[in-house]
C-alpha positions, 0 to 999 in steps of 0.5 A, a space after each residue: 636870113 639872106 647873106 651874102 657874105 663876100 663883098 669888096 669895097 674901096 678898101 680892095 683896090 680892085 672895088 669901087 663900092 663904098 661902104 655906105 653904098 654897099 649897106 644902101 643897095 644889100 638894104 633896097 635888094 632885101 639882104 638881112 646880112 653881108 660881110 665885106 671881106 675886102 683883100 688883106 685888110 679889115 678895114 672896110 669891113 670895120 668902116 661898113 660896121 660903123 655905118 650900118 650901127 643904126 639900121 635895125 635888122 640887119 648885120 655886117 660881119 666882119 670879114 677879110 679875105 686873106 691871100 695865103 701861100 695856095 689861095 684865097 680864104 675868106 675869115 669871118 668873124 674877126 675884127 683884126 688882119 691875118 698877115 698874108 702868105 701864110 700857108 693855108 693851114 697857118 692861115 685857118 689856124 690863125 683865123 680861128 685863133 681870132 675867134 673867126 671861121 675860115 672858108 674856102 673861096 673859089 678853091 677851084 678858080 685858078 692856081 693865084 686864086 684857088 686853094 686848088 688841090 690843096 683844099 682836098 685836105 684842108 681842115 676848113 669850116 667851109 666851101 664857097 660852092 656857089 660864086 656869081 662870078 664863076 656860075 659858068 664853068 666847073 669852078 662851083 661845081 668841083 666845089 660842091 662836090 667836094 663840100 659834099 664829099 667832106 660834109 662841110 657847110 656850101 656858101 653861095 656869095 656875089 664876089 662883088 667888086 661893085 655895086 650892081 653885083 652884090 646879092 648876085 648869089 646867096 646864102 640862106 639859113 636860119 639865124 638871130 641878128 647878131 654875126 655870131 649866130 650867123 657863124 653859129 648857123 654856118 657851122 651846122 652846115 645847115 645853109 641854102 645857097 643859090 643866084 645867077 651870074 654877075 651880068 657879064 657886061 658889069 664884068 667886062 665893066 670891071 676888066 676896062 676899069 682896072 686896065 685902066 687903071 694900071 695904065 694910069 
């Protein structure tokens, strides 16, 4: 199974891929999952979950990613918010409480961002070792060395703020259609992660579009 299990959508204000858009191009580009974790809301996540009811193989789970006091943690399988700016043991805690798994996103991006040093310690489900965002640089890599080094489960995902970025980077493993056995899948640590860089100029796109909004 291929997933790529961090996506934003329109929910994000910093995303201009709709929900169905989003299904259309994870379908043409032979995804079997994705997860929209759209920033401190699920309600993207449940829009792409209504939309892709009839299509037959293939699985949204739901998702938000949620902004703690350190950084960024994406939780899958829950159906509800975790209010933002918890700590981020506060944050995992409630996460799991909801039935969800919490992973570590870009922990080494930036102190705004990145769980940083504090995801050394962290108790975490997994890492998000492999981010099309950030392929350049030591970001993925001090992620995976500390996947390594924990023993936890490496996610690999596009991060993508529009449409042309999705599937940009992956991760597989074996797993039924059904969001609970892709979090059964997660956990056994047993995943294979790999893709490329977002195409630069789609970044650069992505930069101009939110200056300009902010000017307008």
């Amino acid at each position: 199974m291929i997933f790529d299990p961090h996506i934003h959508s329109t929910y994000s204000s910093d995303s201009t891929a709709s929900p169905r858009d989003i299904i259309k191009r994870a379908k043409k580009i032979g995804l079997d999952a994705i997860a929209v974790a759209d920033h401190n809301t699920i309600k993207g996540s449940l829009v792409t979950i209504e939309e892709a009811k009839d299509f037959e193989d293939f699985v949204v789970v739901p998702a938000v990613e949620v902004s703690s006091s350190k950084g960024h943690i994406v939780a899958l399988g829950i159906k509800e918010d975790v209010e933002k700016g918890l700590s981020p043991e506060d944050t995992v805690e409630k996460i799991r409480s909801l039935g969800g798994i919490a992973v570590a996103a870009h922990p080494f991006v930036s102190y705004r961002d990145g769980l940083c040093d504090s995801v050394k310690e962290l108790d975490i489900d997994a890492i998000e070792t492999l981010n099309s965002r950030y392929i350049f640089g030591y970001s993925n890599w001090k992620a995976k060395n500390l996947a390594e080094r924990r023993n936890l489960p490496e996610i690999g995902s596009s991060d993508a703020h529009f449409i042309g970025a999705i599937g940009s980077c992956v991760t597989e493993f074996e797993a039924d259609f059904s969001y609970e056995s892709i979090i059964e899948a997660i956990l056994s640590g047993k995943t294979n992660v790999y893709g490329d860089r977002t195409p630069l100029p789609l970044i650069l796109k992505e930069v101009i579009n939110k200056k300009i909004k902010k000017i307008g």
